[in-house]
C-alpha positions as YAML, in Angstrom:
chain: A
units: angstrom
residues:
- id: 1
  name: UNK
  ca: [0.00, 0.00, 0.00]
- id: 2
  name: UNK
  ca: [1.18, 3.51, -1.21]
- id: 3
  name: UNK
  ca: [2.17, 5.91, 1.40]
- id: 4
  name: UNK
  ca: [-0.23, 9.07, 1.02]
- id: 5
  name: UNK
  ca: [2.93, 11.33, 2.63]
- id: 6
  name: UNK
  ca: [6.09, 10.10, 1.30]
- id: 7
  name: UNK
  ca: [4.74, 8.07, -1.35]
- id: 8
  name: UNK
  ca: [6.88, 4.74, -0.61]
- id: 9
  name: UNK
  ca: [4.75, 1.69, -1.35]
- id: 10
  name: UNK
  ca: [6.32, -0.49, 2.41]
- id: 11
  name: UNK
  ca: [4.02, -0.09, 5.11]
- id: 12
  name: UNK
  ca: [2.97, -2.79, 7.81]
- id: 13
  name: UNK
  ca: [-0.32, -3.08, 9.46]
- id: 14
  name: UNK
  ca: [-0.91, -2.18, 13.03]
- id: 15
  name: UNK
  ca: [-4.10, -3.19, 13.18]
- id: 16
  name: UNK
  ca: [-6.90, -4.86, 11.52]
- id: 17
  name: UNK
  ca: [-10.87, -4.50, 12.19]
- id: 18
  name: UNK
  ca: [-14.24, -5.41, 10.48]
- id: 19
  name: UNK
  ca: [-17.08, -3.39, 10.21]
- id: 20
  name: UNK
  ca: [-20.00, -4.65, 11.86]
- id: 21
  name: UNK
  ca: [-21.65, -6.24, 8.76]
- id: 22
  name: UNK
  ca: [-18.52, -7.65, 7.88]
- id: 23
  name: UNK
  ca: [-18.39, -5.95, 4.73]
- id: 24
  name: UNK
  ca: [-15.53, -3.48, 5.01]
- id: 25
  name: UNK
  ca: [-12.01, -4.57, 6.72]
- id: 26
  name: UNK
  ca: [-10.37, -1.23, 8.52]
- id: 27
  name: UNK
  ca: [-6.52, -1.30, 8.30]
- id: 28
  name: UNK
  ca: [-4.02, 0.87, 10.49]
- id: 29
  name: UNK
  ca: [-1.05, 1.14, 8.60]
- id: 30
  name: UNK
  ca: [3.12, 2.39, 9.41]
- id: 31
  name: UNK
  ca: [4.92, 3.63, 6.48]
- id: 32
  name: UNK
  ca: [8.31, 2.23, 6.98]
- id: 33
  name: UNK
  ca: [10.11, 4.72, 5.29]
- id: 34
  name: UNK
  ca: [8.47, 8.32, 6.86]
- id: 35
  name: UNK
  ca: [7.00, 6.16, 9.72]
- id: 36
  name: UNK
  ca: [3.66, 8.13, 9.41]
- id: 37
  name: UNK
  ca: [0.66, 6.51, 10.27]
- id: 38
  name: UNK
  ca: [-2.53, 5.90, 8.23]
- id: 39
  name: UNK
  ca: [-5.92, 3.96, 7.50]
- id: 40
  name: UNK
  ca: [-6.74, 1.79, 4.69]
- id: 41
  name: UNK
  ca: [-10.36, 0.28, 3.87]
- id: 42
  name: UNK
  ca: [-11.21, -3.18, 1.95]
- id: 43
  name: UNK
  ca: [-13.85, -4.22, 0.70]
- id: 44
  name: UNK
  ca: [-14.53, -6.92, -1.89]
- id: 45
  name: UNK
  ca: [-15.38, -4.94, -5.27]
- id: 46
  name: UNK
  ca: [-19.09, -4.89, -6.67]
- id: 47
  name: UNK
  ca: [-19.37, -4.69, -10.06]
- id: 48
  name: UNK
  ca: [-22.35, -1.70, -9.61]
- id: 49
  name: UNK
  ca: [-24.92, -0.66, -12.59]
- id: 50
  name: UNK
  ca: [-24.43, 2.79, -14.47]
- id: 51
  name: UNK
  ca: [-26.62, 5.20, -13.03]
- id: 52
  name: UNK
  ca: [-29.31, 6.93, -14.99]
- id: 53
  name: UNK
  ca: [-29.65, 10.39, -14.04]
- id: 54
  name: UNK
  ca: [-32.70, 12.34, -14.56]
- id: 55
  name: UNK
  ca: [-31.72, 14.28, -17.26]
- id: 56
  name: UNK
  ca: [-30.65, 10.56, -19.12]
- id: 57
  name: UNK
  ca: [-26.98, 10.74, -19.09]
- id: 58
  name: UNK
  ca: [-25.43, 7.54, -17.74]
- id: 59
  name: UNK
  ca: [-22.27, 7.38, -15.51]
- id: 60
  name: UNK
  ca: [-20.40, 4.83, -13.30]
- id: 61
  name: UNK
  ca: [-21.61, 4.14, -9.83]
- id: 62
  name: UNK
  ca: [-19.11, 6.93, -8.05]
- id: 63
  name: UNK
  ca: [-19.03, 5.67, -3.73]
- id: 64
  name: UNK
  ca: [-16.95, 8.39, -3.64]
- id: 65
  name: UNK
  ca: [-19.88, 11.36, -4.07]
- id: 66
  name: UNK
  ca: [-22.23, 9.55, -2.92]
- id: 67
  name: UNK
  ca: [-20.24, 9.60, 0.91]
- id: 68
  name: UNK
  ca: [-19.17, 13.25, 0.20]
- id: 69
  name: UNK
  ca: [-23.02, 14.27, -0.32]
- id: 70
  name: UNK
  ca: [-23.79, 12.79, 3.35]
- id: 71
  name: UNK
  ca: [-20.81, 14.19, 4.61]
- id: 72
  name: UNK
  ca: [-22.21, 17.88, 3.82]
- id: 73
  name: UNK
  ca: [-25.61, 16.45, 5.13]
- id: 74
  name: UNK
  ca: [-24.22, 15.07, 8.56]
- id: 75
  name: UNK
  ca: [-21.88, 17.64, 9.06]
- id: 76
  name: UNK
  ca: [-21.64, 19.25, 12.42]
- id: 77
  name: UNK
  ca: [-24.13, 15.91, 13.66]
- id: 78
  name: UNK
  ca: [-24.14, 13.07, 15.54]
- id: 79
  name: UNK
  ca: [-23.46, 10.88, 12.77]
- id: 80
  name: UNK
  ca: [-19.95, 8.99, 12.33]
- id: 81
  name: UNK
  ca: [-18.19, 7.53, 9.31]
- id: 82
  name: UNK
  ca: [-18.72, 4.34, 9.97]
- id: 83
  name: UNK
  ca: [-22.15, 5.07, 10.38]
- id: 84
  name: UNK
  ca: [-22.03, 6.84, 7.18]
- id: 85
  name: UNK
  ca: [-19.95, 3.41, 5.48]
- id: 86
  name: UNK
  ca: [-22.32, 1.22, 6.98]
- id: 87
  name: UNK
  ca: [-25.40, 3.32, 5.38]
- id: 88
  name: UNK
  ca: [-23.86, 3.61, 1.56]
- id: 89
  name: UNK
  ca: [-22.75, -0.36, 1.81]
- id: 90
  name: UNK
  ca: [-26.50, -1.10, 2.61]
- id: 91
  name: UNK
  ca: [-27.67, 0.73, -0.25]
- id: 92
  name: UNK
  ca: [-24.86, -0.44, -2.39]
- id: 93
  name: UNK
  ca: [-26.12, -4.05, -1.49]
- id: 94
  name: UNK
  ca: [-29.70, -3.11, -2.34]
- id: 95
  name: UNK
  ca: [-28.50, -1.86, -5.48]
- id: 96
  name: UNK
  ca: [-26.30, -4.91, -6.96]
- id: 97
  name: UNK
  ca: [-29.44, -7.21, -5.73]
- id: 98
  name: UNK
  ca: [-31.75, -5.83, -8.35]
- id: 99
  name: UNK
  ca: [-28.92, -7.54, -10.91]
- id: 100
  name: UNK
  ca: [-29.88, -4.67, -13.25]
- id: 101
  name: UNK
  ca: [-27.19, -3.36, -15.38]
- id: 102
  name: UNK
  ca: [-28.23, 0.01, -14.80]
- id: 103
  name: UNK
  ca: [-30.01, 1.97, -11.96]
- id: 104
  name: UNK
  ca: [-31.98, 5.26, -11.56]
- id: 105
  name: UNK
  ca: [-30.48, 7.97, -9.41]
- id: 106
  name: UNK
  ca: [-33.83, 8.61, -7.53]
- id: 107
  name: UNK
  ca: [-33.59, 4.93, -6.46]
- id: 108
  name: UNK
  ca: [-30.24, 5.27, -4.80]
- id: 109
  name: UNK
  ca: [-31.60, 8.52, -3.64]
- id: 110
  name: UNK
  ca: [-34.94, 7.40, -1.85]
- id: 111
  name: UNK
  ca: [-32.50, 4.48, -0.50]
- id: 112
  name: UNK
  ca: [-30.26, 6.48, 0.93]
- id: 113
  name: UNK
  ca: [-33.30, 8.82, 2.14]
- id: 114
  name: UNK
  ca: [-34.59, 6.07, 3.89]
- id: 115
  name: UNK
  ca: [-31.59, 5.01, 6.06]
- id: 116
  name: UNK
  ca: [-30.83, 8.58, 6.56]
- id: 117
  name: UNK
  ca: [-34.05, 9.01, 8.15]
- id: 118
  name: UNK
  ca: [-33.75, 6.63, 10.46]
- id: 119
  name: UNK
  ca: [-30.42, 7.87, 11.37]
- id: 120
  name: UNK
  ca: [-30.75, 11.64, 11.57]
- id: 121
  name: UNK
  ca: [-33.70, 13.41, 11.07]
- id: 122
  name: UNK
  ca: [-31.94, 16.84, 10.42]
- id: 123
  name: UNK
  ca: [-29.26, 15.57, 8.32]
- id: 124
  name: UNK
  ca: [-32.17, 13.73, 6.96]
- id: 125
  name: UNK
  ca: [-33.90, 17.18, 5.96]
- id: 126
  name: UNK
  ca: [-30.46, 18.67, 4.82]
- id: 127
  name: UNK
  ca: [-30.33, 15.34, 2.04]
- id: 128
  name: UNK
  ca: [-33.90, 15.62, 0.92]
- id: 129
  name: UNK
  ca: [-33.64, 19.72, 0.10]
- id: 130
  name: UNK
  ca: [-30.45, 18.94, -2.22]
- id: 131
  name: UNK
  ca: [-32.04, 16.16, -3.73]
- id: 132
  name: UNK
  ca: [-35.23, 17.02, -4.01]
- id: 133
  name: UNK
  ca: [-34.71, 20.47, -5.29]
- id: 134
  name: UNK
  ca: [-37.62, 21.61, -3.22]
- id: 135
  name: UNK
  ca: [-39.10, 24.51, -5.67]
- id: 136
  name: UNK
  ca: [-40.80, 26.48, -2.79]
- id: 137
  name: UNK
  ca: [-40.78, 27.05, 1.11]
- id: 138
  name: UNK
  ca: [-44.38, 25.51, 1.14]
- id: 139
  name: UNK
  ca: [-42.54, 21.98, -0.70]
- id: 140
  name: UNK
  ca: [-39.85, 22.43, 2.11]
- id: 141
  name: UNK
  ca: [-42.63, 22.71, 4.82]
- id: 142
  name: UNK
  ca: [-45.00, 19.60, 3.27]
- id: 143
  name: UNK
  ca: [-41.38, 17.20, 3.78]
- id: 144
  name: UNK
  ca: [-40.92, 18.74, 7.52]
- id: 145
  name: UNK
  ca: [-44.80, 18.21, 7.92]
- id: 146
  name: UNK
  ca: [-44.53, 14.82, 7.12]
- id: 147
  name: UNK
  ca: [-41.49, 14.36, 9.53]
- id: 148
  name: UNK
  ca: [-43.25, 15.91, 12.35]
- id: 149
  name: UNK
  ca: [-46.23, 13.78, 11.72]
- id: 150
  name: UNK
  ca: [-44.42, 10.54, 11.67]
- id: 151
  name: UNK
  ca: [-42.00, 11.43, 14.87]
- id: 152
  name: UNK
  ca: [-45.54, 12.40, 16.75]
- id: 153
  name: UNK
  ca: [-46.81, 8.67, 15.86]
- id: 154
  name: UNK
  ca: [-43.71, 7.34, 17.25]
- id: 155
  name: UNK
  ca: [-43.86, 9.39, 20.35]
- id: 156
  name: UNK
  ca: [-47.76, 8.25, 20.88]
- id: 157
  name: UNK
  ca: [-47.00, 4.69, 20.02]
- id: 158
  name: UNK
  ca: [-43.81, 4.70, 22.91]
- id: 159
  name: UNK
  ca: [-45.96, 6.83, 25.22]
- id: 160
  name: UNK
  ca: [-49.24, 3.66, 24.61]
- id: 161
  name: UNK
  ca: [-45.85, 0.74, 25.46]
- id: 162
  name: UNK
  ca: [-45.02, 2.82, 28.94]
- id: 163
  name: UNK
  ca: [-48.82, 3.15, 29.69]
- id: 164
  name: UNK
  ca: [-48.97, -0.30, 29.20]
- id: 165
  name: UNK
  ca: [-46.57, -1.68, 31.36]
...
């Protein structure tokens, strides 16, 4: 493995570390040369569907912008980056289950929605407004409606399991 300071290609691992699905192995690394310290990630290689956008132009699958997009939605939240790996390798699984050899963007997009939701409701809202491309305040308010809605059925349905004990 390259060194990302020096650029020497000898480094030994420190430590090793699975994510909790199993799906990503974490690797502390030494450069043996600079002796600076980094982290490596593998993960077995999914040959993923071009993605249709909604304009019709195909591209590759990019991981990449797909994990900076939830950084920006996450950012200054609770949220970690494994949190955030763990999220994109669930829709990435999702995704090369289909077996389609090519994949709408909204799809990814209401997958990732989902999880995100679930997550972090506010980094949840920050997704949806890029990727919806809310038009108006009053589309903006109909998506934070809904989210009230459904987190005031969850409160009434915990409040119904206390009364119940």
């Amino acid at each position: 493995m390259r060194c990302p300071f020096c650029k020497r290609d000898d480094s030994r691992v420190l430590d090793s570390r699975e994510s909790a699905e199993g799906t990503v192995t974490r690797r502390r690394r030494e450069c043996l040369g600079c002796r600076k310290r980094f982290t490596t990630y593998e993960r077995v290689e999914e040959l993923m569907p071009l993605v249709v956008k909604k304009d019709g132009r195909r591209e590759p699958y990019d991981r990449e912008k797909l994990i900076s997009g939830l950084q920006k939605a996450v950012e200054k939240r609770p949220v970690s980056m494994d949190q955030l790996e763990a999220l994109v390798a669930e829709v990435e699984a999702r995704v090369v289950e289909r077996g389609e050899k090519e994949v709408s963007s909204s799809l990814i997009g209401e997958e990732v929605m989902g999880r995100l939701r679930a997550l972090d409701q506010v980094a949840y809202v920050r997704f949806a407004s890029v990727y919806r491309s809310f038009r108006d305040i009053e589309e903006f308010m109909d998506e934070l409606k809904g989210l009230l809605d459904d987190h005031g059925a969850d409160a009434a349905r915990r409040h119904r399991g206390q009364l119940e004990d």
